[in-house]
VOBA-809978 format. One record per residue: y, z, x of N, C-alpha, C in turn. Coordinates in Angstrom, 1 decimal, always signed. Last residue first. Example, Ala and Ser with C-alpha at 12.3 -4.5 7.8 and 13.67 -1.06 7.14 Angstrom:
<recs>
{rec {-2.2 +7.1 +12.8} {-1.1 +7.1 +13.7} {+0.0 +7.9 +12.9}},
{rec {-5.7 +7.8 +13.2} {-4.5 +7.8 +12.3} {-3.3 +7.8 +13.2}},
</recs>
This chain:
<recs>
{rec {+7.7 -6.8 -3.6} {+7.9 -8.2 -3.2} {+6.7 -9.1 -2.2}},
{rec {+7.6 -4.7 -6.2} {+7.6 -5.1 -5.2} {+8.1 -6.4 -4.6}},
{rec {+10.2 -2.9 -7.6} {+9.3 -2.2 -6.8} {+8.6 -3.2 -5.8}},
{rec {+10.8 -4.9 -9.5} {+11.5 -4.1 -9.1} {+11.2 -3.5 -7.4}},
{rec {+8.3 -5.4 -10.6} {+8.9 -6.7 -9.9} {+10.5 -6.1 -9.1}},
{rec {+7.9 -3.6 -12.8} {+7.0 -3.8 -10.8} {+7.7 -4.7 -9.9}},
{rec {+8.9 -4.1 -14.8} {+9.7 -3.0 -13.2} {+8.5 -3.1 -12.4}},
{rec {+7.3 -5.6 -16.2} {+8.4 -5.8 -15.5} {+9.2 -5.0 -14.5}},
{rec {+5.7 -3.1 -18.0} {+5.7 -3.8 -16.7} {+6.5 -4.4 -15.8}},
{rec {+7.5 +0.4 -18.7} {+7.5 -1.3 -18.3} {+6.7 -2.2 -17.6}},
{rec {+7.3 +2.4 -16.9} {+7.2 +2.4 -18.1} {+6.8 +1.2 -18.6}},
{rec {+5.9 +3.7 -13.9} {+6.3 +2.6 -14.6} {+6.3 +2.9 -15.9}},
{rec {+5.4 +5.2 -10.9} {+5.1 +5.5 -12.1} {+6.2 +4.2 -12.9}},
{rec {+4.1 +5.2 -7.5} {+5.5 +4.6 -8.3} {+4.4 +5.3 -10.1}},
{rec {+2.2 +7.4 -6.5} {+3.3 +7.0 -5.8} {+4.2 +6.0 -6.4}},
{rec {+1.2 +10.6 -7.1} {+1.3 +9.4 -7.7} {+2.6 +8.5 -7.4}},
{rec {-1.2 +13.4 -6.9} {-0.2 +12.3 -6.6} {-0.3 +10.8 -6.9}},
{rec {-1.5 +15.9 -8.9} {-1.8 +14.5 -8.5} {-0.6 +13.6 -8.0}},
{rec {+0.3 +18.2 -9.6} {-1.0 +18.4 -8.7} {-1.5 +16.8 -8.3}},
{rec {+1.2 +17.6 -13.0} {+1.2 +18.4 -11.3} {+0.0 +18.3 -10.3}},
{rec {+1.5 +15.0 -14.6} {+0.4 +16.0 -14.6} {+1.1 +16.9 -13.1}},
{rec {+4.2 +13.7 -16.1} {+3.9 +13.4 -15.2} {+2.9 +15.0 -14.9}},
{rec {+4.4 +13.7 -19.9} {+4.9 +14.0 -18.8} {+4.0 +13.7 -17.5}},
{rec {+4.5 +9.6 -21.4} {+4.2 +11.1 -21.1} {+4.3 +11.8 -20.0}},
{rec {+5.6 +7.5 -21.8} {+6.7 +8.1 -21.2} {+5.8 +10.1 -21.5}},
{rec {+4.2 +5.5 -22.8} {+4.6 +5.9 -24.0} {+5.1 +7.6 -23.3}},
{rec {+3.5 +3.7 -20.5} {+4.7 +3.4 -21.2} {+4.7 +4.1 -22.5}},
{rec {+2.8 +4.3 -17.7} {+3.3 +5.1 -18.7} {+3.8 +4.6 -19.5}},
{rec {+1.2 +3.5 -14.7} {+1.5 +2.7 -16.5} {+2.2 +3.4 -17.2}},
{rec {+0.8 +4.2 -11.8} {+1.0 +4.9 -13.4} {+1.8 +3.9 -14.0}},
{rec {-0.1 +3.2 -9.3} {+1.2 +3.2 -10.0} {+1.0 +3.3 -11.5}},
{rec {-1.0 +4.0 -5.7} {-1.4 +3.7 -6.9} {+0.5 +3.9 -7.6}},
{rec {-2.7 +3.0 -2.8} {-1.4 +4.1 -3.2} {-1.9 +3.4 -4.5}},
{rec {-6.0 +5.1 -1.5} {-4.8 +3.7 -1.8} {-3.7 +4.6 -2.8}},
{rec {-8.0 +6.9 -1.2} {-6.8 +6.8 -0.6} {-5.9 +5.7 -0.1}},
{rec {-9.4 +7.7 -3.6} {-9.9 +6.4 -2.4} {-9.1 +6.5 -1.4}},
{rec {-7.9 +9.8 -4.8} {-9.2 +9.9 -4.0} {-9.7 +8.8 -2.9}},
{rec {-5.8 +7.9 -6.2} {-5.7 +8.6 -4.8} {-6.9 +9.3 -3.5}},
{rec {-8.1 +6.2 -7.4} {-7.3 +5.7 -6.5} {-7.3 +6.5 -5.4}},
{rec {-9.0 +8.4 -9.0} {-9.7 +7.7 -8.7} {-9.4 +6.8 -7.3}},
{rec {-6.2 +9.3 -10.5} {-7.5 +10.0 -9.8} {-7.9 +9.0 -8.9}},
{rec {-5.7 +6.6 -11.7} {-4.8 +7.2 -10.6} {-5.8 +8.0 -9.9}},
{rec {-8.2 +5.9 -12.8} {-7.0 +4.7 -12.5} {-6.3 +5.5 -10.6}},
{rec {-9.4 +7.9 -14.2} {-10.2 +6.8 -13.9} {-9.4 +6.1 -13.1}},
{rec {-6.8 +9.1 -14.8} {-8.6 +10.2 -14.6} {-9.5 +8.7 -14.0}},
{rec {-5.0 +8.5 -16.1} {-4.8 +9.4 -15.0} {-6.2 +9.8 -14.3}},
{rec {-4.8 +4.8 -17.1} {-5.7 +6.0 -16.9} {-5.5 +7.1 -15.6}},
{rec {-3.3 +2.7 -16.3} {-2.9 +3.7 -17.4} {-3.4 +4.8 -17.1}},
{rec {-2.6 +1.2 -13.2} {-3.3 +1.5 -14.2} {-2.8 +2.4 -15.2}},
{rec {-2.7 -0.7 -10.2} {-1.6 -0.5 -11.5} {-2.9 -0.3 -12.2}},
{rec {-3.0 -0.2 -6.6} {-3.6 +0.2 -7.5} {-2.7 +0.6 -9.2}},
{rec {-2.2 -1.8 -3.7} {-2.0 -0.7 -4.9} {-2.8 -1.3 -6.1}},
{rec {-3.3 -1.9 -0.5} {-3.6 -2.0 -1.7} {-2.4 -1.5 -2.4}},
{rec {-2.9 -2.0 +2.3} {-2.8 -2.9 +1.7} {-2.9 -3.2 +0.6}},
{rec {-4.1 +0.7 +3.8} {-2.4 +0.2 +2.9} {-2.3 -0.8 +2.2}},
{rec {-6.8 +0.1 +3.1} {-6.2 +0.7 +2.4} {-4.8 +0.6 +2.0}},
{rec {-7.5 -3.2 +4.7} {-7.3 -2.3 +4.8} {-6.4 -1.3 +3.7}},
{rec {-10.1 -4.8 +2.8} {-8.4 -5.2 +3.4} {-8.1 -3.5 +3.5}},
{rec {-12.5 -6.4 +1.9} {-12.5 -5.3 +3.1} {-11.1 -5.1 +3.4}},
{rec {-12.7 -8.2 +0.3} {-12.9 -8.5 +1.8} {-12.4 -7.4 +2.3}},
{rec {-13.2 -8.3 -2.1} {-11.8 -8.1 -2.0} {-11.4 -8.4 -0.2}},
{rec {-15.9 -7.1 -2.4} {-14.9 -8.3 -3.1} {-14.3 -8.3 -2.8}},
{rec {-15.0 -4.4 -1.0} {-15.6 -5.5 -0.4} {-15.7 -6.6 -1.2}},
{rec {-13.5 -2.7 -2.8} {-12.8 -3.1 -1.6} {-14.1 -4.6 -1.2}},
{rec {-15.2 -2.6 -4.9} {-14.2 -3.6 -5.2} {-13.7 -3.7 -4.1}},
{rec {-16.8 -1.0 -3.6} {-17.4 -2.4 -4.1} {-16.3 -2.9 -4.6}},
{rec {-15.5 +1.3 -3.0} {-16.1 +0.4 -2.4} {-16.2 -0.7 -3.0}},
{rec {-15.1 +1.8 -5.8} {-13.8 +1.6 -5.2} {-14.4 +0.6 -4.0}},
{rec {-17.8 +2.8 -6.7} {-16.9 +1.2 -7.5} {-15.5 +1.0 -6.5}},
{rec {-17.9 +4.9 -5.1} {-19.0 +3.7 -5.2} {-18.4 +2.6 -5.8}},
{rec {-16.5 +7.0 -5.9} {-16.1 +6.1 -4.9} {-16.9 +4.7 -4.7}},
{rec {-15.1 +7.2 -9.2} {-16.4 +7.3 -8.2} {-16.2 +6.0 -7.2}},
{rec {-13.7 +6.8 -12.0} {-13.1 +7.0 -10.8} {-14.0 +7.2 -9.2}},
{rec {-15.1 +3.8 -12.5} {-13.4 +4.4 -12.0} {-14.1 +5.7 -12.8}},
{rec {-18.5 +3.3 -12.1} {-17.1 +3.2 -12.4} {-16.1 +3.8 -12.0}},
{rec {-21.2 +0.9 -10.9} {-20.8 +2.4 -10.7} {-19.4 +1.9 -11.2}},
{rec {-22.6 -1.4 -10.9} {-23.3 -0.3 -11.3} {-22.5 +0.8 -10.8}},
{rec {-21.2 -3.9 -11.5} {-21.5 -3.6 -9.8} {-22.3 -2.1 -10.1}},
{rec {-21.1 -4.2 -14.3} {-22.0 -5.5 -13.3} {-22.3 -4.9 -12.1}},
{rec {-19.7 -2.3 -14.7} {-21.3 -2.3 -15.8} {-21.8 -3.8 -14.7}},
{rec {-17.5 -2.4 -13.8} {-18.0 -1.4 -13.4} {-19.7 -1.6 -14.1}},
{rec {-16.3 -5.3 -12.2} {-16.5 -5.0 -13.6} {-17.6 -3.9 -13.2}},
{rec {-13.6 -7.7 -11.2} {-14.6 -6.4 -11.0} {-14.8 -5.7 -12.0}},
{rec {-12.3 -10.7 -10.7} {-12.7 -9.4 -11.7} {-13.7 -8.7 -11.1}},
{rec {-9.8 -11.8 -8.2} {-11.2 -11.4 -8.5} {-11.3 -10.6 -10.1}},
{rec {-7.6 -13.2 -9.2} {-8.7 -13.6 -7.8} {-10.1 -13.0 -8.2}},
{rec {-5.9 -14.5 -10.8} {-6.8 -13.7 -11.1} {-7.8 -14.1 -9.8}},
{rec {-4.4 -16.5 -12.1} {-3.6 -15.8 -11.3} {-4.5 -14.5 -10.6}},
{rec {-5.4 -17.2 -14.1} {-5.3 -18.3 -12.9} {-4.6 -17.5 -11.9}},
{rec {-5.8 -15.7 -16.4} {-6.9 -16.5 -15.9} {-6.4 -16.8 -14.1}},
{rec {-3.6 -15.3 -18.2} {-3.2 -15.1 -16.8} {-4.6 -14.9 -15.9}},
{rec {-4.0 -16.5 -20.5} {-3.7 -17.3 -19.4} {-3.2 -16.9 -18.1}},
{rec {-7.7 -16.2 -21.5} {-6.5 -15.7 -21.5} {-5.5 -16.5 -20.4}},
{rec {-10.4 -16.5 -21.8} {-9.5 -16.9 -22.9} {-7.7 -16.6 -23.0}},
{rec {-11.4 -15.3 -20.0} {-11.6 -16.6 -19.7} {-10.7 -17.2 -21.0}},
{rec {-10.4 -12.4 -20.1} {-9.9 -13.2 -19.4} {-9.6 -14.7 -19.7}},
{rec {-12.5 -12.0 -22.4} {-11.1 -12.3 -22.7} {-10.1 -12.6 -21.5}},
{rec {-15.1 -12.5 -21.3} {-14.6 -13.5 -22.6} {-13.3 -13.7 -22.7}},
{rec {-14.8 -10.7 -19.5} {-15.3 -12.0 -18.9} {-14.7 -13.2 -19.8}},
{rec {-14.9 -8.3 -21.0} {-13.9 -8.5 -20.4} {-13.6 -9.9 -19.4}},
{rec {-17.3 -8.4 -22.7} {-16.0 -8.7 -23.4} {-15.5 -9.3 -22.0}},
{rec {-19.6 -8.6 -20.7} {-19.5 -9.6 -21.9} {-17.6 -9.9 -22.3}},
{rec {-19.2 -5.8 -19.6} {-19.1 -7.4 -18.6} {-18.9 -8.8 -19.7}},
{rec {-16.9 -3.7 -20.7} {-18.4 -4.2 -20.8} {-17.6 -5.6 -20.3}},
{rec {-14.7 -1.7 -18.4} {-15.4 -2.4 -19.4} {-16.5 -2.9 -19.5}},
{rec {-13.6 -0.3 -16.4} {-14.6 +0.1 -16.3} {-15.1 -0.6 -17.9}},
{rec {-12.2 -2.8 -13.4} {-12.2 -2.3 -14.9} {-13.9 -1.7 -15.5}},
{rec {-9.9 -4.3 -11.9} {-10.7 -3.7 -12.0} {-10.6 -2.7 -13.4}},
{rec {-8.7 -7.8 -10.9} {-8.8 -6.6 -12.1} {-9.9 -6.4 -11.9}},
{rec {-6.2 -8.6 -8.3} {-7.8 -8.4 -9.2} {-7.8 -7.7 -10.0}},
{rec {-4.2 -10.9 -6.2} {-4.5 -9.6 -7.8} {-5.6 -10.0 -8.2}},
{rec {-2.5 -11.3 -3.4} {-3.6 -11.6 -4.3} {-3.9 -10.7 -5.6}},
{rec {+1.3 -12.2 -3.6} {+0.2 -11.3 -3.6} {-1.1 -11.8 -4.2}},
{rec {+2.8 -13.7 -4.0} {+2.7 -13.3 -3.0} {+1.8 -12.7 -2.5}},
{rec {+2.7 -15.5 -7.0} {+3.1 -15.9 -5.6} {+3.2 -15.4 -4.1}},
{rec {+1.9 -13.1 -8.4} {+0.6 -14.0 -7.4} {+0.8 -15.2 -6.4}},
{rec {+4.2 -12.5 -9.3} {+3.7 -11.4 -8.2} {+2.6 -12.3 -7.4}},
{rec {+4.6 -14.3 -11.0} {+5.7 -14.0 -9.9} {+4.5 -13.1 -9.1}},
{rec {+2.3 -13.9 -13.1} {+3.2 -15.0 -12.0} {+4.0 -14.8 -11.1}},
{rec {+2.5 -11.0 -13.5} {+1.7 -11.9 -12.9} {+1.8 -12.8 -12.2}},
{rec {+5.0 -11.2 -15.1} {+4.9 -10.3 -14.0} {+3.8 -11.3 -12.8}},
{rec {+3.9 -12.7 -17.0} {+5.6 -13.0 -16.4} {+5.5 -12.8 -15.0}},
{rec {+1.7 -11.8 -18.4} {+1.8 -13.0 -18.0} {+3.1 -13.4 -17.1}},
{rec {+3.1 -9.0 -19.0} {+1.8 -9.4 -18.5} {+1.9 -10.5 -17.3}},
{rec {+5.3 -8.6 -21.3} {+5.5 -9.1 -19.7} {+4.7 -9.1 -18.6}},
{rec {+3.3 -6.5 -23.0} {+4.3 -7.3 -22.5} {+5.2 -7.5 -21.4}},
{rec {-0.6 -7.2 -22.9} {+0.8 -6.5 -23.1} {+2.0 -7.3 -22.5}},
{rec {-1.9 -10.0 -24.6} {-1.2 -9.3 -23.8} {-0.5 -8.5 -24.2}},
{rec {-5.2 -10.5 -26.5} {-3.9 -10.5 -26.3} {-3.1 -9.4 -25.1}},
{rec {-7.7 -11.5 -26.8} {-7.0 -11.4 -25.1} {-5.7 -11.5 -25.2}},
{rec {-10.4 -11.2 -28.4} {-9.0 -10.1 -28.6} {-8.7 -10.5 -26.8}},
{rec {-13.1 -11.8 -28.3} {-11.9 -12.9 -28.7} {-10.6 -12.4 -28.5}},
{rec {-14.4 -9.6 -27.9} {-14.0 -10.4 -27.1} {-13.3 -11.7 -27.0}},
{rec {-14.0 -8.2 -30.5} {-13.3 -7.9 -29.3} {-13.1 -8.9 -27.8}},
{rec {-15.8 -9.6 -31.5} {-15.0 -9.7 -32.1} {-13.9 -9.0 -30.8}},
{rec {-18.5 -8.6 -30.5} {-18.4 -10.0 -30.4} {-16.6 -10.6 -30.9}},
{rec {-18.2 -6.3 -30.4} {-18.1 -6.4 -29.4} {-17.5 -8.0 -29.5}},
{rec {-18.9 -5.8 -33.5} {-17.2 -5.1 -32.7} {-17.0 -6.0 -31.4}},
{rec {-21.2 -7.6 -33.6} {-20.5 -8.0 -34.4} {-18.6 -7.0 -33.8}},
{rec {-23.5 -5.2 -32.4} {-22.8 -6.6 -31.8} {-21.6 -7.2 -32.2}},
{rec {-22.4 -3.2 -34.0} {-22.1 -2.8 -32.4} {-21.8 -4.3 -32.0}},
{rec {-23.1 -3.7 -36.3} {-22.0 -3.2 -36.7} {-22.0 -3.0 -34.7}},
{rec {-26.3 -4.1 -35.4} {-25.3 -5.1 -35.9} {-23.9 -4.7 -36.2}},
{rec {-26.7 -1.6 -34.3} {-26.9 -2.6 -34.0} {-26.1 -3.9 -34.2}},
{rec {-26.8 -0.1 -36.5} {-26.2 +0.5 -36.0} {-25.9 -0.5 -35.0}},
{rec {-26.5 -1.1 -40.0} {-27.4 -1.0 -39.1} {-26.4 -0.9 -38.0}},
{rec {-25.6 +1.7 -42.5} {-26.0 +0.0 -42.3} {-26.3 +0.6 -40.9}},
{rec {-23.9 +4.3 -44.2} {-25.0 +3.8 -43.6} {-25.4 +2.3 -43.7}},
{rec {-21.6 +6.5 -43.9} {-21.8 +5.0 -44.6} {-23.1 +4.8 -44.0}},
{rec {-20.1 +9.2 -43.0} {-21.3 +9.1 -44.6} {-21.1 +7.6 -44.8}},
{rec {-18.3 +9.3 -41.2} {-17.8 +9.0 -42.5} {-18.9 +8.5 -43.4}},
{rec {-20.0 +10.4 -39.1} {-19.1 +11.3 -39.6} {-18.4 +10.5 -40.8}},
{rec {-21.9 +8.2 -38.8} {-22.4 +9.3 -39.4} {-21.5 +10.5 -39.8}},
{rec {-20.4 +6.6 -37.8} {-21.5 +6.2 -39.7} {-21.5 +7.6 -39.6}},
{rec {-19.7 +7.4 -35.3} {-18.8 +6.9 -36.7} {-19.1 +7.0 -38.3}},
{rec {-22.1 +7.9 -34.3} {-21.7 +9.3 -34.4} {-20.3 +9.0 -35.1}},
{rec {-23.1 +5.5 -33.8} {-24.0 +6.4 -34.7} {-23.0 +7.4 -35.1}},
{rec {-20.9 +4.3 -32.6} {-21.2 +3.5 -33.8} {-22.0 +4.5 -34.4}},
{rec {-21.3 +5.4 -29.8} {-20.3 +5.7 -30.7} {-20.1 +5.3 -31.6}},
{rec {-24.1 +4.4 -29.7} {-23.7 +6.3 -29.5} {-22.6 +6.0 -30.3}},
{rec {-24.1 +1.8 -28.5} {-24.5 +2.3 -30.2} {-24.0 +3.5 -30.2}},
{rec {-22.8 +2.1 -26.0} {-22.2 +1.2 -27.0} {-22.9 +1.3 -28.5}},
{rec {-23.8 +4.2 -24.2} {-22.4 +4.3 -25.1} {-22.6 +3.2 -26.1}},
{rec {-25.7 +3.0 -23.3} {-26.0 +4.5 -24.1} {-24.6 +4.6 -25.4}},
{rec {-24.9 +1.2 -21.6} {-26.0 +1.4 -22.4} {-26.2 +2.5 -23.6}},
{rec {-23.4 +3.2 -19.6} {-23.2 +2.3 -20.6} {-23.8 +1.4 -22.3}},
{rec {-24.8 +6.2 -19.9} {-24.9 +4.8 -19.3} {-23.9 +4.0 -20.3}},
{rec {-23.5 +9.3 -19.2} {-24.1 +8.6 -19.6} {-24.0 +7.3 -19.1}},
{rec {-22.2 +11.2 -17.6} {-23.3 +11.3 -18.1} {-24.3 +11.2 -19.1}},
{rec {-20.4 +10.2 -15.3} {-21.9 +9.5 -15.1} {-22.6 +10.8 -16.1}},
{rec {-17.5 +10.5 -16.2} {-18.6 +11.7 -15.2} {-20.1 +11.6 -14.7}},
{rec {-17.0 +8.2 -16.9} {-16.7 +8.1 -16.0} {-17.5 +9.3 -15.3}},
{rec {-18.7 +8.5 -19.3} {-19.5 +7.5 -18.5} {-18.9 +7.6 -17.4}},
{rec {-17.3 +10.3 -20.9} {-18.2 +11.4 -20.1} {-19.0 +10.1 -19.2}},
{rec {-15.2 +9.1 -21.1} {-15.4 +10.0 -20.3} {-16.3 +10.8 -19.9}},
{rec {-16.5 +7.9 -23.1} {-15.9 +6.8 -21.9} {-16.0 +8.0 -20.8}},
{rec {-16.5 +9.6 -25.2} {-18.0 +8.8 -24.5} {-17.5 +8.0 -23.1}},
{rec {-14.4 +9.9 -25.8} {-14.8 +11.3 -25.6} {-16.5 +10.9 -24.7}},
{rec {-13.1 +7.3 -26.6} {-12.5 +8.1 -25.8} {-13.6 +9.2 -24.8}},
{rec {-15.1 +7.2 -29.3} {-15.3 +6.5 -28.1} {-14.3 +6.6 -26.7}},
{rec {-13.8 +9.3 -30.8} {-15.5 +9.3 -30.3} {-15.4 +8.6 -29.0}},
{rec {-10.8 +8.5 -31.2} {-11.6 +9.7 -30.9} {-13.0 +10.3 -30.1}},
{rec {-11.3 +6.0 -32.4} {-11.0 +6.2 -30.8} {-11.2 +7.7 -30.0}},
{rec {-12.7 +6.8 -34.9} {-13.7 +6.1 -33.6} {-13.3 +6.3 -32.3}},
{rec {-10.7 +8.1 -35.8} {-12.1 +8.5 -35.7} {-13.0 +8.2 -35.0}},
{rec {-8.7 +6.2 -36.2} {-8.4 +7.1 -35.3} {-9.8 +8.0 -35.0}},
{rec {-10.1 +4.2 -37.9} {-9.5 +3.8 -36.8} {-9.4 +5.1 -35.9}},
{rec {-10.7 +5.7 -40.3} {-11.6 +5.3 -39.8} {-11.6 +5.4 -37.8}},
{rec {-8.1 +5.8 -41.6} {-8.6 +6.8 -40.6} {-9.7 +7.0 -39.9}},
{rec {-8.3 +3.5 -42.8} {-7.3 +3.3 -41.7} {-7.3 +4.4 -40.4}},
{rec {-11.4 +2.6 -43.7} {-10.1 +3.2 -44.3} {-9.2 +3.5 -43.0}},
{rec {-13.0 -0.1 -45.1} {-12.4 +0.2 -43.9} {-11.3 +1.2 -44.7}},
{rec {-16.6 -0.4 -46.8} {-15.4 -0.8 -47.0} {-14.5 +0.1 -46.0}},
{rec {-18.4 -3.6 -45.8} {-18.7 -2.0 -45.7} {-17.0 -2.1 -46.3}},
{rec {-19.6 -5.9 -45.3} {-18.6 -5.7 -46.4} {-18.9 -4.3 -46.7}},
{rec {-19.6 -6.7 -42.4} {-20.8 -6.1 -42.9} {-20.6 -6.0 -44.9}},
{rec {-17.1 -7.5 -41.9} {-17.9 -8.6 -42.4} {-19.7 -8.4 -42.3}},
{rec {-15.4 -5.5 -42.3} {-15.5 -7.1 -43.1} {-16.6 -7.1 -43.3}},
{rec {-16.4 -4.2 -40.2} {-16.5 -3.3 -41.3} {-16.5 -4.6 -42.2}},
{rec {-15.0 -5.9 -38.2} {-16.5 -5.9 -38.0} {-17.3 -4.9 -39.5}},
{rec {-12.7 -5.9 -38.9} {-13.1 -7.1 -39.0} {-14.8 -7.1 -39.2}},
{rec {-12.0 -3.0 -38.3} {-11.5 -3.5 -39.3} {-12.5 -4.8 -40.0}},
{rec {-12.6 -3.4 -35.0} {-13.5 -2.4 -36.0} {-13.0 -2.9 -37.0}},
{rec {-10.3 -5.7 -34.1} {-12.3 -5.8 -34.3} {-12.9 -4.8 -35.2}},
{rec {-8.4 -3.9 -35.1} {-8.4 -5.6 -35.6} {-10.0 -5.6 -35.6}},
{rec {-8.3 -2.2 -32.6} {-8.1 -2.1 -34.3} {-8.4 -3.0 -35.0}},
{rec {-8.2 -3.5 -30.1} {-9.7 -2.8 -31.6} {-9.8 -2.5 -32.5}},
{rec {-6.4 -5.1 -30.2} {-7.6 -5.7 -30.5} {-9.0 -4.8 -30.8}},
{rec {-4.8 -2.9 -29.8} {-4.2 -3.6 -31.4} {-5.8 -4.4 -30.9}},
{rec {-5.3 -1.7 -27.5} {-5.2 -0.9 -29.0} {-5.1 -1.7 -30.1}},
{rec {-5.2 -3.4 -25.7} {-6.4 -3.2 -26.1} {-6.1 -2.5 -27.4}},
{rec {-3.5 -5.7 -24.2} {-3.1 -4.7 -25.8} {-4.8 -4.4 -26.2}},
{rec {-4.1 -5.8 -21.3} {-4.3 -6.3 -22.3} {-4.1 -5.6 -23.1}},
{rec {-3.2 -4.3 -18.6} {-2.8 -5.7 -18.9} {-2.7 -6.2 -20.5}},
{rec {-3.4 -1.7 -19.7} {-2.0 -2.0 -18.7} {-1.9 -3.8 -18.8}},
{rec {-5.3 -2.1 -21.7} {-3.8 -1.1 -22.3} {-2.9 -0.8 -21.0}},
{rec {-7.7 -2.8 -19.8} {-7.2 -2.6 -21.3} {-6.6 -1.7 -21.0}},
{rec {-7.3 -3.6 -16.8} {-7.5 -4.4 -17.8} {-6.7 -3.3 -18.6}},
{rec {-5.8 -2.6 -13.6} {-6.9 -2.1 -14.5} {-6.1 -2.8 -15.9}},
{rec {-5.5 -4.7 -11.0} {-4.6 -3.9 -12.4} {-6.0 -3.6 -12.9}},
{rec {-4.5 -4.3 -7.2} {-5.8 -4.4 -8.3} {-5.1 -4.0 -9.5}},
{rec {-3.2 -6.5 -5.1} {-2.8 -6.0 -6.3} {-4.1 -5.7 -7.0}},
{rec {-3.0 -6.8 -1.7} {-3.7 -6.6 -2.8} {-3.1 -6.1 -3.6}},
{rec {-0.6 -6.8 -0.3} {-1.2 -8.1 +0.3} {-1.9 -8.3 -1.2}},
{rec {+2.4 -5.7 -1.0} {+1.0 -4.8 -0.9} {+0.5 -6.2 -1.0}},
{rec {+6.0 -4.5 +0.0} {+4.6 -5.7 -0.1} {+3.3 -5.1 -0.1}},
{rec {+8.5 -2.7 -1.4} {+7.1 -3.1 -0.4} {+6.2 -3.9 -1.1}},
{rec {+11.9 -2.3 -1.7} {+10.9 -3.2 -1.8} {+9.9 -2.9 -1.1}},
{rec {+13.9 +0.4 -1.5} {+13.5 -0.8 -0.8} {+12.1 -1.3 -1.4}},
</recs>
């Protein structure tokens, strides 16, 4: 059977937005056009670093601030290139936030679902990108609120950002939410802690962790349309 949830919150990169293909593309571009030269394992080197920094921002033990040269020092520095740490940071960022390509069936889902439902994105990104690639994107319109963990000062998974996105949001009672995300640690954690229901993203069909609960799981987007009404 079908359930209605009044609120839809999606978490942005790699449930809405192909974040993987627009970093690959920005670090690539941003190596361009320092004319540094790019090697392919570059790519898995950084997601590496910058994975291992995201998490430690969700454990608060660092700042955002902190992150966004941190993992540009500790790339130069494991593939021996030297330029400015700075400009190889603005120049990713600036290029990422042209990147508002969709995943698929993004834009489909969306529509149909904002005929019934309100939807916000929450998201522990930088306020610059994820502002740029909405406003460049077309499921803009279907988009009540953004919430952005670097504007309201706290992230997924801490209860502090769940508040503050319940009250943008006007306070709607917990059943009233779900919660679509990738992230088991920032997304679903985070959620069930709040105690909204939530729905795992899975689309590259990893196993299901023990111990967390997790009320729809998805491969597809389009099967939400399955699940709600």
């Amino acid at each position: 059977m079908k359930k209605h949830y009044p609120w839809l919150w999606f978490d942005a990169d790699n449930t809405l937005f192909d974040y993987n293909r627009a970093e690959a593309t920005a670090l690539r571009q941003s190596f361009d056009a320092l004319g540094l030269p790019f090697e392919d394992s570059y790519l898995e080197l950084y997601r590496d670093i910058n994975q291992e920094l995201w998490q430690a921002l969700e454990r608060h033990e660092i700042t955002q601030a902190v992150l966004r040269p941190r993992r540009f020092e500790r790339l130069l520095e494991a593939i021996q290139v030297s330029t400015s740490v700075d400009r190889l940071s603005s120049i990713y960022l600036e290029r990422l936030a042209i990147s508002a390509e969709l995943n698929e069936g993004a834009y489909e889902v969306l529509g149909t679902l904002a005929k019934t439902c309100r939807i916000a994105i929450v998201t522990n990104g930088l306020q610059s990108v994820q502002c740029s690639r909405l406003e460049r994107s077309p499921i803009r319109e279907f988009v009540t609120e953004l919430i952005i963990s670097e504007e309201i000062g706290a992230a997924k998974p801490h209860m502090a950002f769940f508040e503050a996105a319940s009250a943008r949001t006007g306070h709607p009672p917990k059943s009233d939410i779900l919660l679509i995300g990738d992230s088991l640690t920032s997304d679903i954690r985070g959620g069930t802690d709040y105690g909204i229901d939530t729905c795992w993203y899975n689309p590259a069909g990893v196993p299901r962790p023990e111990g967390l609960a997790i009320t729809y799981e998805i491969r597809h987007l389009p099967e939400l349309l399955e699940l709600l009404e």
